[in-house]
C-alpha positions in Angstrom: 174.3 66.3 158.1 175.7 69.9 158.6 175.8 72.5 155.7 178.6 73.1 154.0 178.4 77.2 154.3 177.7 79.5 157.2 173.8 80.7 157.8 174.7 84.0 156.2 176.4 82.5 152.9 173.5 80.3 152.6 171.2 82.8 152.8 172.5 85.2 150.1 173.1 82.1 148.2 169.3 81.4 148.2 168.3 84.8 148.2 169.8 84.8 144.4 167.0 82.3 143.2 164.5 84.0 141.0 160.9 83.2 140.9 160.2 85.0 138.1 161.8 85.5 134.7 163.7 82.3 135.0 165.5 80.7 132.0 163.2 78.2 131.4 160.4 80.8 131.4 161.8 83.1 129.1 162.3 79.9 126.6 159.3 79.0 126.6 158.0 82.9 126.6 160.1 83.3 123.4 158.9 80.4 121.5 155.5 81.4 122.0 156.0 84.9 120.9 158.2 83.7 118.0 154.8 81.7 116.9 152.9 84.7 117.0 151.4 83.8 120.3 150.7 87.6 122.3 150.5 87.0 126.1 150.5 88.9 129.6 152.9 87.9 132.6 152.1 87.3 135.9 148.0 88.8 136.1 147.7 89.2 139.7 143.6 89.1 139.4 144.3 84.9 138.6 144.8 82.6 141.0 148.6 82.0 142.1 149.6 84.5 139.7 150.0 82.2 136.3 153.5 82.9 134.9 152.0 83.3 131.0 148.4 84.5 130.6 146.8 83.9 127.1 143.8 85.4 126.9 142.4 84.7 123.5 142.7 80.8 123.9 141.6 81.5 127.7 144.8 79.2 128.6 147.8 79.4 131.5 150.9 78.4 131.3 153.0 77.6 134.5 156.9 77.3 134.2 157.9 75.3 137.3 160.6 74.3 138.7 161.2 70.8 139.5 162.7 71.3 143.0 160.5 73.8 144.5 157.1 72.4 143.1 158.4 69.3 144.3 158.0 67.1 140.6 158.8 63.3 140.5 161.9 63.9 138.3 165.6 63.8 137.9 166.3 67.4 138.9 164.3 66.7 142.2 165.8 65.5 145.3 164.7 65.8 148.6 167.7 67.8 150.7 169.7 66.4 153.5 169.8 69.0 155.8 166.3 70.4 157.5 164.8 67.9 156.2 161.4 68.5 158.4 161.5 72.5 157.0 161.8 71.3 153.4 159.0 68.5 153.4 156.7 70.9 154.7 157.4 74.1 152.4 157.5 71.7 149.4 154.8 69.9 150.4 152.4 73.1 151.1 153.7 74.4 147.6 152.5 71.6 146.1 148.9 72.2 147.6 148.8 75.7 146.8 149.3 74.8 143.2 146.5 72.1 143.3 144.4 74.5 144.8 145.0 77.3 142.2 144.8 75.1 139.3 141.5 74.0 140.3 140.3 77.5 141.2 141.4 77.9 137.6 139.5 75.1 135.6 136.4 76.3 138.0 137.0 80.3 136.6 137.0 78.2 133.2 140.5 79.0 132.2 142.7 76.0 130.9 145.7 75.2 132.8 149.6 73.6 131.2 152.1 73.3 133.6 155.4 72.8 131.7 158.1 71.2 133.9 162.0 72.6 134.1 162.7 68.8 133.0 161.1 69.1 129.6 163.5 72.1 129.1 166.5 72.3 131.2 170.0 70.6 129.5 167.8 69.7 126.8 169.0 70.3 122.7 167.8 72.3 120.8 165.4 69.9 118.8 164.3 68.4 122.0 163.0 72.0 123.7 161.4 72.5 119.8 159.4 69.0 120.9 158.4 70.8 124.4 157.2 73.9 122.5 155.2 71.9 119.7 152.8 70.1 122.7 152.5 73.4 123.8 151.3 74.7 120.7 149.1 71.4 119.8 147.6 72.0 123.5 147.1 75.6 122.7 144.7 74.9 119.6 142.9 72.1 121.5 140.0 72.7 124.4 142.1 70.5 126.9 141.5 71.8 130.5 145.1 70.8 131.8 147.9 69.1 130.8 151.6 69.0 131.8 154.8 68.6 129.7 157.3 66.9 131.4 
Protein backbone atom coordinates (compact mmCIF):
# COMPACT_ATOMS: atom_id res chain seq x y z
CA UNK A 1 0.00 0.00 0.00
CA UNK A 2 1.27 3.46 -1.15
CA UNK A 3 1.04 6.62 1.27
CA UNK A 4 -1.38 8.94 0.91
CA UNK A 5 1.11 12.15 0.96
CA UNK A 6 4.34 12.95 -0.91
CA UNK A 7 7.90 12.01 1.09
CA UNK A 8 8.21 15.70 1.89
CA UNK A 9 4.52 16.18 3.40
CA UNK A 10 5.01 13.09 5.38
CA UNK A 11 8.02 14.12 6.69
CA UNK A 12 7.03 17.53 8.14
CA UNK A 13 3.99 15.76 9.22
CA UNK A 14 6.08 13.44 11.47
CA UNK A 15 8.55 15.91 12.23
CA UNK A 16 5.62 17.73 14.30
CA UNK A 17 5.40 14.73 16.85
CA UNK A 18 6.85 15.70 20.20
CA UNK A 19 8.72 13.45 22.45
CA UNK A 20 8.68 15.43 25.13
CA UNK A 21 6.16 17.64 26.88
CA UNK A 22 3.26 15.71 25.40
CA UNK A 23 -0.31 16.05 26.57
CA UNK A 24 -0.44 13.07 28.36
CA UNK A 25 2.77 14.04 30.17
CA UNK A 26 1.86 17.30 31.25
CA UNK A 27 -1.49 15.61 32.75
CA UNK A 28 -0.02 13.51 34.56
CA UNK A 29 2.91 16.17 35.49
CA UNK A 30 0.05 18.37 36.81
CA UNK A 31 -1.74 16.01 38.90
CA UNK A 32 1.32 15.13 40.64
CA UNK A 33 2.26 18.70 41.37
CA UNK A 34 -1.36 19.54 42.26
CA UNK A 35 -0.80 16.64 45.10
CA UNK A 36 2.19 18.31 46.29
CA UNK A 37 4.37 15.87 44.53
CA UNK A 38 7.93 18.20 43.57
CA UNK A 39 9.80 16.48 40.61
CA UNK A 40 12.66 17.03 37.97
CA UNK A 41 12.11 16.33 34.09
CA UNK A 42 14.06 14.46 31.85
CA UNK A 43 17.66 13.92 34.29
CA UNK A 44 19.99 13.00 31.64
CA UNK A 45 22.45 11.17 34.37
CA UNK A 46 19.32 8.20 34.38
CA UNK A 47 19.02 5.77 32.10
CA UNK A 48 16.75 6.58 28.89
CA UNK A 49 16.24 9.84 30.33
CA UNK A 50 12.93 9.17 32.62
CA UNK A 51 10.23 11.69 31.70
CA UNK A 52 9.36 12.52 35.70
CA UNK A 53 12.14 12.06 38.24
CA UNK A 54 11.06 11.85 41.91
CA UNK A 55 13.80 11.88 44.02
CA UNK A 56 12.54 11.67 47.51
CA UNK A 57 10.41 8.36 46.84
CA UNK A 58 13.54 7.42 44.52
CA UNK A 59 10.69 6.60 41.82
CA UNK A 60 10.39 7.24 37.71
CA UNK A 61 7.68 7.75 35.93
CA UNK A 62 7.56 7.11 32.14
CA UNK A 63 4.65 8.65 29.99
CA UNK A 64 4.53 6.51 26.77
CA UNK A 65 3.03 6.49 23.96
CA UNK A 66 1.16 3.51 22.87
CA UNK A 67 2.27 3.57 19.16
CA UNK A 68 5.80 4.24 19.44
CA UNK A 69 6.65 1.93 22.56
CA UNK A 70 4.70 -0.44 20.69
CA UNK A 71 1.87 -1.29 23.78
CA UNK A 72 -0.78 -4.11 23.25
CA UNK A 73 -3.64 -1.58 23.13
CA UNK A 74 -6.35 0.08 21.14
CA UNK A 75 -4.36 3.15 20.15
CA UNK A 76 -1.63 0.64 18.67
CA UNK A 77 -1.61 -0.67 15.28
CA UNK A 78 0.99 -1.89 13.31
CA UNK A 79 1.15 0.57 9.93
CA UNK A 80 0.59 -0.59 6.40
CA UNK A 81 3.16 0.94 4.60
CA UNK A 82 7.14 0.11 5.44
CA UNK A 83 6.05 -2.36 7.30
CA UNK A 84 9.86 -4.01 7.65
CA UNK A 85 11.09 -0.17 8.91
CA UNK A 86 8.40 0.10 11.47
CA UNK A 87 8.76 -3.52 13.04
CA UNK A 88 12.23 -2.95 13.58
CA UNK A 89 12.24 0.78 15.09
CA UNK A 90 9.33 -0.33 17.25
CA UNK A 91 10.66 -3.31 18.05
CA UNK A 92 14.32 -1.94 19.07
CA UNK A 93 12.24 0.82 21.15
CA UNK A 94 10.79 -1.65 22.96
CA UNK A 95 14.24 -3.23 23.90
CA UNK A 96 15.85 -0.05 24.80
CA UNK A 97 13.11 0.52 27.29
CA UNK A 98 13.53 -3.04 28.81
CA UNK A 99 17.05 -2.43 29.01
CA UNK A 100 16.74 1.01 30.88
CA UNK A 101 14.13 -0.03 33.18
CA UNK A 102 16.23 -2.82 34.29
CA UNK A 103 19.38 -0.60 34.44
CA UNK A 104 16.96 1.30 36.66
CA UNK A 105 15.70 -1.34 39.34
CA UNK A 106 19.62 -2.42 39.28
CA UNK A 107 20.60 1.65 40.20
CA UNK A 108 17.69 0.91 42.85
CA UNK A 109 15.29 3.41 41.50
CA UNK A 110 11.56 2.30 41.08
CA UNK A 111 10.18 2.29 37.77
CA UNK A 112 5.94 3.21 36.61
CA UNK A 113 5.35 3.34 33.17
CA UNK A 114 1.92 5.01 32.68
CA UNK A 115 0.41 4.16 29.23
CA UNK A 116 -1.29 7.02 26.74
CA UNK A 117 -4.32 4.50 27.03
CA UNK A 118 -4.95 5.05 30.70
CA UNK A 119 -5.19 8.76 29.72
CA UNK A 120 -5.93 9.66 26.26
CA UNK A 121 -10.06 10.36 25.46
CA UNK A 122 -10.48 9.38 28.92
CA UNK A 123 -13.15 11.62 31.42
CA UNK A 124 -12.27 13.33 33.73
CA UNK A 125 -13.09 10.86 36.71
CA UNK A 126 -11.44 8.12 34.75
CA UNK A 127 -7.75 10.07 34.38
CA UNK A 128 -8.49 10.92 38.48
CA UNK A 129 -8.49 6.77 38.63
CA UNK A 130 -5.00 6.80 36.59
CA UNK A 131 -3.59 9.44 38.85
CA UNK A 132 -4.82 7.71 42.28
CA UNK A 133 -2.64 4.25 41.26
CA UNK A 134 -0.05 6.54 40.72
CA UNK A 135 -0.14 8.07 43.99
CA UNK A 136 -1.00 4.57 45.91
CA UNK A 137 2.29 3.31 43.82
CA UNK A 138 4.12 6.31 44.99
CA UNK A 139 3.74 5.62 48.84
CA UNK A 140 4.39 1.89 48.34
CA UNK A 141 8.09 0.21 47.84
CA UNK A 142 6.85 -1.42 44.45
CA UNK A 143 9.85 -1.72 42.05
CA UNK A 144 7.65 -1.36 38.75
CA UNK A 145 4.40 -1.21 37.79
CA UNK A 146 2.47 0.07 34.72
CA UNK A 147 -0.96 1.77 34.45
CA UNK A 148 -2.67 0.94 31.51
Amino acid sequence: MTDIVDKATRSRMMSKIKGKNTKPEKIVRSALHASGFRFRLHRRDLPGKPDIVLSKHRAVIYVNGCFWHGHDCSLFKWPKTRKDFWKHKITETMLRDKRNYEELINLRWRVCIVWECSIRSRSFQEQQLTMKKLFKWLCTDNTFTEIQ
